[in-house]
TIGU-729390 format. One record per atom (N, C-alpha, C): x, y, z; residue in one letter. Coordinates in steps of 0.05 Angstrom, whole numbers, plus 5000, padded with zeros to 4 digits. Example, Ala and Ser with C-alpha at 12.3 -4.5 7.8 and 13.67 -1.06 7.14 Angstrom:
TIGU-729390
526448865156a
524649105156a
526449345156a
525749555142s
527349795143s
525850015157s
This chain:
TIGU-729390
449822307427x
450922577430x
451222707403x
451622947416x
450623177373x
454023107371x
453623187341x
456323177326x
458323437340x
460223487339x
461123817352x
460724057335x
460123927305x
459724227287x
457924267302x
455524077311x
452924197307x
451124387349x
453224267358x
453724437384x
453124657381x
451524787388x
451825107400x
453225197421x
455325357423x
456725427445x
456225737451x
456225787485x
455425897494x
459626077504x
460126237502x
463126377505x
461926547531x
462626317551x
463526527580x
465526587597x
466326837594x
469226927599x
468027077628x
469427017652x
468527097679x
471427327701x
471227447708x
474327537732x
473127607750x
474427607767x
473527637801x
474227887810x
472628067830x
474328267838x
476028097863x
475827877865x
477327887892x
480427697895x
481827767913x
484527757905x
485227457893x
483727227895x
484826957890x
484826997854x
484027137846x
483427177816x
484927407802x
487127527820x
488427777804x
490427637782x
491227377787x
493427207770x
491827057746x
489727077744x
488026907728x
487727187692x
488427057671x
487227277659x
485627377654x
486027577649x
483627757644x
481427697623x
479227867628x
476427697609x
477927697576x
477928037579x
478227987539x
481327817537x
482527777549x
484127607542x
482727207546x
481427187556x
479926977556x
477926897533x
476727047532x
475327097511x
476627117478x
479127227477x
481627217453x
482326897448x
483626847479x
484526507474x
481226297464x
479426337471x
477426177478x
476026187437x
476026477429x
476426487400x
476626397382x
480226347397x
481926237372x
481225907374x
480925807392x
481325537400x
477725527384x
475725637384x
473325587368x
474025567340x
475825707336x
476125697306x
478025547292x
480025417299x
481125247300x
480024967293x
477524867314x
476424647323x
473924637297x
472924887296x
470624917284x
467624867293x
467924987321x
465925107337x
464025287340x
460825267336x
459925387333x
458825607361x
460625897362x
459325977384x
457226217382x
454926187394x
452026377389x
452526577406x
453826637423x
452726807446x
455726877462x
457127147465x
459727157484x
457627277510x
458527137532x
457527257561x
459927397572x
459927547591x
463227707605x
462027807631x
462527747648x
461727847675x
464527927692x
464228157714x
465928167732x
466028077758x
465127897770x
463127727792x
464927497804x
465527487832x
466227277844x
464126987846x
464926827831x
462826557839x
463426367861x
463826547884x
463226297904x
460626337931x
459226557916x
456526557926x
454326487903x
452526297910x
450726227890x
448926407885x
447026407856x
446326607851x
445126947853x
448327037851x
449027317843x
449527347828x
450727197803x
451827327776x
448927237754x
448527467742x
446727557729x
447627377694x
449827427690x
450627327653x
451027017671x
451126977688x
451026577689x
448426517684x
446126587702x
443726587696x
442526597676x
443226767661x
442126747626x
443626547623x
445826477626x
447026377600x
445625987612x
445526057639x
442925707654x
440725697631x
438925957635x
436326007613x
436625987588x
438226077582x
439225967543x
439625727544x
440625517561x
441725277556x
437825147561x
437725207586x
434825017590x
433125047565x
432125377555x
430625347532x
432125307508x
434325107507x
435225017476x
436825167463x
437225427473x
437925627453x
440325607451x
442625447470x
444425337471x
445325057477x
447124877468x
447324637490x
450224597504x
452424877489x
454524797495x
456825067523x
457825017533x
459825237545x
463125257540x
463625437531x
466625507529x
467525777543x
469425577559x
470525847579x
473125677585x
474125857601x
477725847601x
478325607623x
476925447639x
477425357662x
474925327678x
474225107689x
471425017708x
470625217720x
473425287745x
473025537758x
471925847755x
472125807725x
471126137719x
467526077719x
466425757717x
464725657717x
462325807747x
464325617759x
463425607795x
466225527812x
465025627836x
466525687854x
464125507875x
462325417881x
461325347899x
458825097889x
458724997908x
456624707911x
454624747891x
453224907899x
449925007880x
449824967853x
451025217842x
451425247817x
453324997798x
455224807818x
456224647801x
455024417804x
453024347821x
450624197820x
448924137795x
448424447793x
446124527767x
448224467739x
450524487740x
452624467715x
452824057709x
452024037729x
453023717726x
450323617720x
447623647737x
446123597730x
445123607695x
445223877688x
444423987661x
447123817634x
449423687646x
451123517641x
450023297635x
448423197658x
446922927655x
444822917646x
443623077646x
441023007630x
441323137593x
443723257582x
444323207567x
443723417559x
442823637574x
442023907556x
444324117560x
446123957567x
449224177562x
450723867546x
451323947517x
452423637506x
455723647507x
457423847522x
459923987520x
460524207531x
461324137559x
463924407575x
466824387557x
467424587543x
470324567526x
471724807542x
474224707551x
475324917568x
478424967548x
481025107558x
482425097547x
485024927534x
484224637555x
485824417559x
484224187557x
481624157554x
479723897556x
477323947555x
475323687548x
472323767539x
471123507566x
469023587577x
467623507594x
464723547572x
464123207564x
461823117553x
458923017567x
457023017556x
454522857570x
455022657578x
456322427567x
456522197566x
459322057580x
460422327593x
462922237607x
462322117635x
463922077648x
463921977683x
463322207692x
461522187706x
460922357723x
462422597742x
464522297757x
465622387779x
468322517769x
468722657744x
470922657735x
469523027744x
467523097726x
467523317731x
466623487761x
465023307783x
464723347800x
467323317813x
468923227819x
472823237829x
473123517818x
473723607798x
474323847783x
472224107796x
469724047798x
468924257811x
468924277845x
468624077849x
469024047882x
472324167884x
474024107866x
477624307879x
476824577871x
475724647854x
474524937852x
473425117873x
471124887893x
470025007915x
472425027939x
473324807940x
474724707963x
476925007974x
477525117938x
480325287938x
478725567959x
476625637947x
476125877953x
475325867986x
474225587987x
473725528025x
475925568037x
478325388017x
481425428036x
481725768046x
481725838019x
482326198017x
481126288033x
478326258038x
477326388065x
478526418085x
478326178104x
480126068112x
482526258126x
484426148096x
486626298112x
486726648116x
484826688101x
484727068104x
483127028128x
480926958146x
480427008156x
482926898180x
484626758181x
486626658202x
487826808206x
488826978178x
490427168179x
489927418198x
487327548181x
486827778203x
486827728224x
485827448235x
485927418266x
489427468282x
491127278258x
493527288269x
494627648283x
493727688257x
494528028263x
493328188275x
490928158288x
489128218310x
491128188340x
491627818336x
492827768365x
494727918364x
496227908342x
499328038349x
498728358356x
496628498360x
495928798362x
496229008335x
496928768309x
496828968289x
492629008281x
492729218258x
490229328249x
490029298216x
488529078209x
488128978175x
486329238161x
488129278141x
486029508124x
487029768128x
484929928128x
485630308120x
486130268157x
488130448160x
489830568195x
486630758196x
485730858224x
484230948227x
485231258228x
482831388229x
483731738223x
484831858242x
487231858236x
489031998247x
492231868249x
492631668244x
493531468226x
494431398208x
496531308194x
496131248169x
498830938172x
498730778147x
499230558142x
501630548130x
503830388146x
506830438141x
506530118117x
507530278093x
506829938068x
510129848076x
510829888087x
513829718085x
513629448101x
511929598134x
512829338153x
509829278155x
508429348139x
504629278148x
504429348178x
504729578184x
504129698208x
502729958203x
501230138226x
500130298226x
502030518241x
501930788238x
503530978253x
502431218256x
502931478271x
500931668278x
501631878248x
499631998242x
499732178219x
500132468239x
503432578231x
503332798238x
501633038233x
500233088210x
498733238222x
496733178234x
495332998234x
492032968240x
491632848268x
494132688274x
494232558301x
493932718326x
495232938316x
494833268342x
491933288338x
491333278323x
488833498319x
486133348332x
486632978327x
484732858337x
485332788365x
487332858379x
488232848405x
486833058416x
486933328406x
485733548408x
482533548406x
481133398397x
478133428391x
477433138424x
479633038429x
479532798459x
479232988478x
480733168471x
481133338503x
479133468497x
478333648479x
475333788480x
473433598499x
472733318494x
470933258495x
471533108525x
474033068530x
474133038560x
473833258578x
473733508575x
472933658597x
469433628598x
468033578590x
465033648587x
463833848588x
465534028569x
464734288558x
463134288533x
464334058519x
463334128495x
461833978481x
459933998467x
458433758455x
460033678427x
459533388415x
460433268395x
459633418369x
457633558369x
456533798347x
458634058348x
458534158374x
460634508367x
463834258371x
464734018366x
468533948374x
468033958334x
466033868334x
465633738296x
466134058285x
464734208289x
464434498273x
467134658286x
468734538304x
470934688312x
473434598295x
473034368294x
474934198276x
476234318245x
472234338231x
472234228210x
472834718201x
471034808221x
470835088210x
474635228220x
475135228247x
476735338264x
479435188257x
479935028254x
482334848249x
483334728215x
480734738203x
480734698180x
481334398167x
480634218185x
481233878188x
479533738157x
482433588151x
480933488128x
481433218128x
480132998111x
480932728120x
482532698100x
484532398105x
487032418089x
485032218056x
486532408035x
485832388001x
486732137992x
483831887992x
485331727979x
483831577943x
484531457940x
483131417910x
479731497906x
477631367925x
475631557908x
474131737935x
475531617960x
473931767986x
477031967995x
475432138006x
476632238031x
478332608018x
478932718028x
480232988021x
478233238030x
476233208053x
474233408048x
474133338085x
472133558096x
472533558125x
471133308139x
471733238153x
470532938173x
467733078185x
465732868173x
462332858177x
462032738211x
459632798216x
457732768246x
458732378248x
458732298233x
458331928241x
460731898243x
463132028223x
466431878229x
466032058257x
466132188267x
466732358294x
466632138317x
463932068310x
462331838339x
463931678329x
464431558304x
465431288301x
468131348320x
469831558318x
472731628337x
472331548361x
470131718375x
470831728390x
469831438408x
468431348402x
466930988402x
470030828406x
471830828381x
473430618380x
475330598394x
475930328406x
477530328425x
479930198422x
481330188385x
482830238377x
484630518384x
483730718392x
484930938399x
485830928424x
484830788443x
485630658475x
488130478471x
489130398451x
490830118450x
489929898443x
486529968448x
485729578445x
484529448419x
485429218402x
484429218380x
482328908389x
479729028373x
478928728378x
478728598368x
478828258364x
477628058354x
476628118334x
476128018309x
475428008290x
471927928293x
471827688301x
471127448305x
469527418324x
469927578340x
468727488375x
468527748390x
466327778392x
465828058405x
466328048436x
467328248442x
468328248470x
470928178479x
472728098458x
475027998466x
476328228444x
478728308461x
480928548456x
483828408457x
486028588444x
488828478443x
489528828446x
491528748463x
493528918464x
495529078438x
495429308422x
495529408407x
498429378402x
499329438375x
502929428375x
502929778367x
501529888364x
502130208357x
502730398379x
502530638375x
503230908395x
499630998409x
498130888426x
495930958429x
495731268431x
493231328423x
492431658419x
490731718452x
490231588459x
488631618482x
489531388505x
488231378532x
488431138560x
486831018552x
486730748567x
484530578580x
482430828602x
483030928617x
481731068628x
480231308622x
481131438602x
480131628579x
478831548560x
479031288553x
476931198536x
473931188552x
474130998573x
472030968585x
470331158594x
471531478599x
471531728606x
469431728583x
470031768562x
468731848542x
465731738528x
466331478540x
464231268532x
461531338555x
462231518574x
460531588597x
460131828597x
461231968573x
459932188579x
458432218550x
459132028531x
457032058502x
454731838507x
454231688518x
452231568528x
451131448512x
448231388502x
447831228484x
449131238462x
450231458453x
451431368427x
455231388427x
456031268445x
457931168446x
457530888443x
459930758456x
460130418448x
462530318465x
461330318487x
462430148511x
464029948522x
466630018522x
468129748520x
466929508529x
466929218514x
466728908533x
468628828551x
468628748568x
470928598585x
470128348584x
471428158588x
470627808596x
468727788618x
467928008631x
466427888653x
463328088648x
463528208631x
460428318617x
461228288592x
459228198584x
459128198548x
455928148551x
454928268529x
451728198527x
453027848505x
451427748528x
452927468514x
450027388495x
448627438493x
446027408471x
446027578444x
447227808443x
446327938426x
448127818399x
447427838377x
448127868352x
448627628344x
445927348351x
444427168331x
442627008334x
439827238353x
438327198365x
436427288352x
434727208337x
432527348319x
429827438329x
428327608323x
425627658334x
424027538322x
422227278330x
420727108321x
418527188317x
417527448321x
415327608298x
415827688277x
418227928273x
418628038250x
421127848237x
422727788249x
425327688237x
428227928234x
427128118256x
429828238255x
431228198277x
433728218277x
436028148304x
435228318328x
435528178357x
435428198378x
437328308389x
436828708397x
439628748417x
438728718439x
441728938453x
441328928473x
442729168495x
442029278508x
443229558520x
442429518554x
443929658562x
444929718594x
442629928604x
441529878619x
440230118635x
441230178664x
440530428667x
441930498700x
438830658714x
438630528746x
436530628755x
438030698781x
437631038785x
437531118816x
436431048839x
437830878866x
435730868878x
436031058908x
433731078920x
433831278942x
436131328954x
437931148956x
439731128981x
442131278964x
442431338935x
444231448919x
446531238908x
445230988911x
446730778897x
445130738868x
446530708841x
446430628820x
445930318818x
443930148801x
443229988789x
442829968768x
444429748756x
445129658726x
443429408716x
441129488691x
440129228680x
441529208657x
440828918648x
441028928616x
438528868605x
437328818584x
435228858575x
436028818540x
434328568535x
434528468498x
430928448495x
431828708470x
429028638452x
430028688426x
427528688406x
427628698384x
429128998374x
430529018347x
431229238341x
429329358325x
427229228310x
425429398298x
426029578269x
427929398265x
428229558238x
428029538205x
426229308219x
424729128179x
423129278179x
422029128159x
419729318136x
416829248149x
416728928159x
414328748167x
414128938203x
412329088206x
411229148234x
411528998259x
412628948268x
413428808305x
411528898321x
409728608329x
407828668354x
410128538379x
411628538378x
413228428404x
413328778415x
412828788449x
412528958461x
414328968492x
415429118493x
418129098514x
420028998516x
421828978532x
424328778532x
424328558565x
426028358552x
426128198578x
428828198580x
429028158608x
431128308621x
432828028623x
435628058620x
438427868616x
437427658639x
438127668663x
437227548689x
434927308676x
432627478658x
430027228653x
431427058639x
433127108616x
433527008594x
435726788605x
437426818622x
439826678627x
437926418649x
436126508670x
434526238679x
433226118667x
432526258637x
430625978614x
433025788604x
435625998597x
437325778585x
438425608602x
439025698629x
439425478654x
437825248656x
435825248649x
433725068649x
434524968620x
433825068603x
435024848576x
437324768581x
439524918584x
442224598575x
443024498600x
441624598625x
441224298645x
440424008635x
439124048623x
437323838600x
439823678588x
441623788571x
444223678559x
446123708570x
446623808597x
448923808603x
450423538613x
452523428602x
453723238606x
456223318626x
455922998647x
458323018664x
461022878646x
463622878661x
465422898642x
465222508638x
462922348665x
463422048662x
461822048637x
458222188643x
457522128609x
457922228582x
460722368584x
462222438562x
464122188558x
465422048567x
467021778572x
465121598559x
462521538562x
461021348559x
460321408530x
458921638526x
458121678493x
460621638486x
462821728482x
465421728463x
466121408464x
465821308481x
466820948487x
464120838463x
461420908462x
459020768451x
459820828415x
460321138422x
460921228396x
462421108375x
464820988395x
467620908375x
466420648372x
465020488394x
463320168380x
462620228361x
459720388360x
458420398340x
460420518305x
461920628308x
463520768284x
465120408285x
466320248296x
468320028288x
465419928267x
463819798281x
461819618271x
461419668239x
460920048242x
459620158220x
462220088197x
464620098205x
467020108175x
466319908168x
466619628182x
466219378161x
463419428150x
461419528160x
458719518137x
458619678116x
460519988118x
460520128102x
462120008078x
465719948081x
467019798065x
466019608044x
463819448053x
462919178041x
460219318024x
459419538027x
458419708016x
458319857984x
461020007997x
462020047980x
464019987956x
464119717968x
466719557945x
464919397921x
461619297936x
459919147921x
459119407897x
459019687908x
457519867889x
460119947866x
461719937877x
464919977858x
464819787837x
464719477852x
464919197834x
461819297808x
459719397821x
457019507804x
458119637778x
459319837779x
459820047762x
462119937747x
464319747763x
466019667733x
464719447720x
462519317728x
461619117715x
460619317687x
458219417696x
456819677673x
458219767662x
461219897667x
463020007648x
464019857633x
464219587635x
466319397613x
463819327598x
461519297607x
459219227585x
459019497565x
459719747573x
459219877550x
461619987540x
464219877547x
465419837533x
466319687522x
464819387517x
464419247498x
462319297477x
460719347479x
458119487458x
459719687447x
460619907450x
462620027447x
464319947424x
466719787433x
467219577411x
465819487386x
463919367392x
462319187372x
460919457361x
459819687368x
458919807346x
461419987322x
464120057331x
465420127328x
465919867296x
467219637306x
468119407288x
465319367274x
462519517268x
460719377263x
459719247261x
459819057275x
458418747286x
455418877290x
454319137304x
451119177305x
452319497298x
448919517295x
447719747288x
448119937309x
448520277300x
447720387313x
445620467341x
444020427315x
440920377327x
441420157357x
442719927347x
442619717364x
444919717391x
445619917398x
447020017410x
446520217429x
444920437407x
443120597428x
441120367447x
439720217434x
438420037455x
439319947475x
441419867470x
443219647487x
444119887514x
445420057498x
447020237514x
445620377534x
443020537526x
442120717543x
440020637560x
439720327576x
439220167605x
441620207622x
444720087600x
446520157619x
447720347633x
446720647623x
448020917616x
446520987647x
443520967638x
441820917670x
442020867695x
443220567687x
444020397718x
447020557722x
448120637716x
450420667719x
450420927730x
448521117724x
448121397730x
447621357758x
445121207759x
443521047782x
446121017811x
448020877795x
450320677827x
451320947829x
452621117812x
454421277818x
452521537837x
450721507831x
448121797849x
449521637872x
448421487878x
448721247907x
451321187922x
453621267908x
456221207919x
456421507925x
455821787917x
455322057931x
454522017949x
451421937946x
449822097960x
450521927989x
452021638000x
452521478012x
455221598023x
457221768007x
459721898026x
458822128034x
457222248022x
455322538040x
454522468062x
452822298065x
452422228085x
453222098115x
455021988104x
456721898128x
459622038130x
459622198121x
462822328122x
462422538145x
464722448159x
465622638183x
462122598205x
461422408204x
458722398225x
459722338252x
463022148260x
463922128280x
465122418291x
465822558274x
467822738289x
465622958301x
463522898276x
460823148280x
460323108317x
458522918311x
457622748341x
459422838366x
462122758363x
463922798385x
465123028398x
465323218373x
465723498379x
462223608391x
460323528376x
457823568403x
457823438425x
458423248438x
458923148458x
460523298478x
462523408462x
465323598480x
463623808486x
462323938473x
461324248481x
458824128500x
457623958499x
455323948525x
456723778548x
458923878549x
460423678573x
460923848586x
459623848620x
459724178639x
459424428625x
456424268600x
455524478589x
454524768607x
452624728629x
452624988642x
454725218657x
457025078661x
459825078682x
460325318649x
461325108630x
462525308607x
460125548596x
457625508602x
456525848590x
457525948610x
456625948633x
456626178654x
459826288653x
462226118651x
464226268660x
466326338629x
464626218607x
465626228581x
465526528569x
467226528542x
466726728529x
464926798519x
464226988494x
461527058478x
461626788457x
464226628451x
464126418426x
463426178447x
464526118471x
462725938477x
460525928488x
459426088492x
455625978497x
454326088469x
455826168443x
454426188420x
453425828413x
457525718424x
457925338411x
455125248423x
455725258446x
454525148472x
450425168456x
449525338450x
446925448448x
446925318420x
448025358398x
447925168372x
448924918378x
450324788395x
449124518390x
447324428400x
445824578424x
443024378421x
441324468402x
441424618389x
438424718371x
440224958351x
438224978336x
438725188306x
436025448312x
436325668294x
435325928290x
433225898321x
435726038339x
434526178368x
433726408364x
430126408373x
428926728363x
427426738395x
427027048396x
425827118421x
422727178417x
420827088428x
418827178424x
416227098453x
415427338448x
413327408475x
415427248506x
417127458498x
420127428514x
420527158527x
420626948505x
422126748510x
423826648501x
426326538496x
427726358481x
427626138465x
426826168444x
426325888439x
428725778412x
429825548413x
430525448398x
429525198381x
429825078362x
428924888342x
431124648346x
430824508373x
432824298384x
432824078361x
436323928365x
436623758351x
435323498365x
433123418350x
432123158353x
434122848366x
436522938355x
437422608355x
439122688381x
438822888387x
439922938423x
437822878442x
435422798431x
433422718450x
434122498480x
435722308457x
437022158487x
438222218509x
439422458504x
441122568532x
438722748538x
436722938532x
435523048543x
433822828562x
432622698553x
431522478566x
432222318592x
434422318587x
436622138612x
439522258629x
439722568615x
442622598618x
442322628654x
439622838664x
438822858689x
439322688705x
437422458700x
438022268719x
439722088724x
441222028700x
443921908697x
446222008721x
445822258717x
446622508731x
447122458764x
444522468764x
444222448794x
444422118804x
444021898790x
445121648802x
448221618808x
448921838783x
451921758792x
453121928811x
451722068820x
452922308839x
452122038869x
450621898866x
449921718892x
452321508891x
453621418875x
455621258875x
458321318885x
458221538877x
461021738882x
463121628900x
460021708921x
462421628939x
463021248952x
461821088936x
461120788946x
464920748940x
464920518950x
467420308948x
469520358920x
472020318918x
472820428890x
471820148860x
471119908877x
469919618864x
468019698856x
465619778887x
462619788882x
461819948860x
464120128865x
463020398849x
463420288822x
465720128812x
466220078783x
464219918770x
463719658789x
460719588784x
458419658774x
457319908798x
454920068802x
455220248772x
457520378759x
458120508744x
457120408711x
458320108710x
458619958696x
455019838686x
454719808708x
451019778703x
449320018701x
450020258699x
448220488692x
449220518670x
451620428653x
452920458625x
451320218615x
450920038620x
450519848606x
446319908604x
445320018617x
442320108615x
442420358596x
444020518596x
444220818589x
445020688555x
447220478553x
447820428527x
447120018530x
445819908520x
444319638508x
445619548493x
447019288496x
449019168471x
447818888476x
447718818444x
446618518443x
448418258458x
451018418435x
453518198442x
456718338437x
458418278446x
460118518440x
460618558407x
459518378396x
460118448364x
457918558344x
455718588356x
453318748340x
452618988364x
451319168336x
450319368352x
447919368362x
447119478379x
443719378385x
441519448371x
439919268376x
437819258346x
436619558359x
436119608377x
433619838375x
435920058408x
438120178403x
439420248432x
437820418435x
438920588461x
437720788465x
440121068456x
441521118445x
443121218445x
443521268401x
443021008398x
442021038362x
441321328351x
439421418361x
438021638352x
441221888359x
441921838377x
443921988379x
446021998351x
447021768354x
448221738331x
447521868309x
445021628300x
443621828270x
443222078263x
């Protein structure tokens, strides 16, 4: 490793616009402390970087990126900044920091409390950046829990809508005396069906003189053609706030509603396509919004049609096609109608649908297979532990002996950098071995729960469960030459294969003897899942692939 005069340090001072970082100091004050502590030490720094950029999305910030490219082409080898976190915030980027750590072309992270070297433990600075990520995941998290909380409870997160405004005492919303008349007034225009959404807008904005309420860099000037629709669309003004999270699902409001339930809907039928139609639990376009078009790659809606028929009764389709609004040309041509799309997926998670006995059975095979696996993992990982303190007391004995000069430098670097290797070597392998197996039981079991009276739960489920339901058998569902297709999980192959007929033998037992039946039961478990002996797992089951 270089001497520290001879380090080049790279000064990156980072702040976030977003709230987990308002307590953190500020850059030029980062950059002040970060300074003094160079000069002090007698640090050489080439280059101050300063960005205003949240790092917990990987590459967006522009001064990290240079300051990656200065380090790879040499021009730097060192970083000084106030704390890891001003570093990264997420997996990617602190990947590339540890990596560029290990291979020695960053020879020193110097923060304001400690130096993270080439030649240190690894896992010291990966801990440090992994609580970095972990925080901002938590923070998600709970902001997103939050707004939900305040969803259920009927409050509204953010700017009160127009006509409205936001009481900062109790975080509630309340009617804005003036503007609340006036947008009550532009309801009733538009409930008689006199008037179009063009002459209520120019009555408003010319005849009334309506202006939106003045706040830091928007608003003080008359309400435009899109907030109008957006009004009269939301059904926040009815009482109902929705879901954050989950389209189609509403909460009962805690405010003074401006309009009915029945006046909303009024309205939504007489602006027609460009309104926005309440969901109820028992219609929701339960497909739309993460269904891709497998020509172009843009999202799949979906809209209501109404056809007259002779007798003067109304008929309602639904109908998902492409929206057509990339750049790449869409030869997909028409739409296929809800009805097609719901008997292809009837037909797929028939395939996986589990009864609640072969949900009993996987979770019983599951917890075998997970006992078996601790003792092999344990004995595993205690031999790779016993690996690495062996390697570490060897070089910190060499260590020693070059220190007391008993050998050479030179003869040290020899010695040392096989062990520096192997040691890099166990510790990749003690990662890349808890990545892998971490949380694979709970993964597995919570898929097991969702394809259990998998068809029973789409049909009578919400919009979030036949989203679960449809991602766990398969990943990126796109529509094309109006079919459904998904990219199924392979190691579910076993239940597609068997869940059917499993199915139907045990529906023949049902009703046998409450003995016979435990028997008869007991031998389609024991074909469905293969055990050598009760203390190994089976060399080749049928159910393995599941697992894996």
């Amino acid at each position: 490793m270089k001497a520290t005069k001879d380090i080049k340090y790279i000064l990156y001072a980072r702040k976030s616009t977003e709230s987990e970082d308002r307590q953190v100091q500020s850059i030029e004050a980062q950059v002040e402390v970060m300074t003094k502590l160079a000069e002090q030490r007698g640090l050489r720094v080439v280059k101050v970087l300063k960005e205003s950029k949240s790092a917990k999305t990987p590459f967006v910030r522009a001064e990290f990126t240079k300051m990656l490219g200065m380090i790879e082409q040499g021009q730097a080898d060192g970083i000084l900044c106030w704390q890891i976190s001003r570093l990264s915030r997420n997996p990617y980027e602190s990947g590339a920091l540890q990596q560029l750590l290990q291979d020695e072309k960053i020879q020193s992270i110097q923060t304001h409390d400690r130096a993270y070297l080439s030649d240190d433990n690894a896992v010291i600075f990966s801990v440090e950046a992994s609580i970095s990520n972990q925080f901002i995941r938590d923070l998600r998290k709970n902001v997103k829990r939050g707004i939900r909380e305040k969803a259920r409870n009927g409050g509204i997160s953010g700017i009160a809508p127009e006509g409205y405004v936001n009481n900062r005492l109790d975080k509630t919303i309340e009617p804005d005396p003036v503007r609340f008349p006036l947008i009550r007034k532009a309801f009733n225009l538009l409930l008689t069906g006199e008037y179009s959404v063009q002459q209520i807008l120019r009555i408003m904005n010319e005849d009334w003189g309506y202006t939106t309420i003045k706040r830091k860099h928007i608003g003080g000037g008359p309400i435009n053609r899109s907030s109008i629709y957006h009004i009269f669309g939301n059904p926040r003004y009815a009482g109902q706030v929705p879901d954050p999270y989950e389209e189609g699902k509403f909460y009962k409001a805690n405010y003074k509603p401006m309009i009915t339930m029945a006046e909303y809907d009024q309205v939504q039928r007489i602006l027609g396509k460009k309104g926005r139609p309440r969901f109820s639990a028992s219609k929701q376009f339960a497909l739309r919004g993460f269904i891709k078009c497998g020509d172009c790659g843009c999202m799949v809606t979906a809209e209501t049609k109404s056809k007259q028929l002779a007798n003067g009764e109304s008929r309602h389709y639904t109908y998902y096609h492409c929206t057509g609004r990339g750049k790449k040309k869409c030869n997909q041509r028409g739409a296929v109608r809800e009805e097609d799309l719901f008997a292809q997926l009837n037909e797929l998670i028939d395939s996986y649908d589990l009864s609640p006995k072969l949900y009993e059975w996987g979770m019983q095979a599951l917890n075998e297979m997970a006992q078996n696996e601790v003792a092999e993992r344990n004995d595993v990982q205690v031999m790779q532990f016993q690996s690495v303190t062996r390697v570490q007391e060897k070089l910190d004995k060499l260590l020693d002996l070059v220190t007391d000069g008993h050998i050479t430098t030179e003869e040290y670097q020899a010695k040392s950098d096989p062990l520096k290797s192997q040691l890099k070597e166990t510790q990749a392998e003690q990662i890349d071995i808890a990545n892998r197996i971490k949380n694979w039981y709970e993964f597995v079991g919570e898929t097991l729960d969702k394809l259990t009276c998998a068809n029973e739960k789409f049909m009578l489920g919400d919009l979030g469960d036949k989203k679960e339901i449809l991602l766990a058998i398969g990943k990126n569902p796109v529509l094309l030459d109006k079919r459904l297709v998904l990219t199924t999980n392979t190691w579910l192959n076993p239940i597609k294969n068997e869940a059917r007929s499993i199915r139907r033998q045990l529906d023949k037992v049902r009703t046998a003897p409450e003995q016979i039946k435990k028997d008869l039961e007991l031998t389609l478990f024991q074909s469905w899942y293969p055990r050598t002996d009760s203390n190994r797992r089976p060399s080749v089951p049928k159910t393995d692939a599941l697992i894996r």
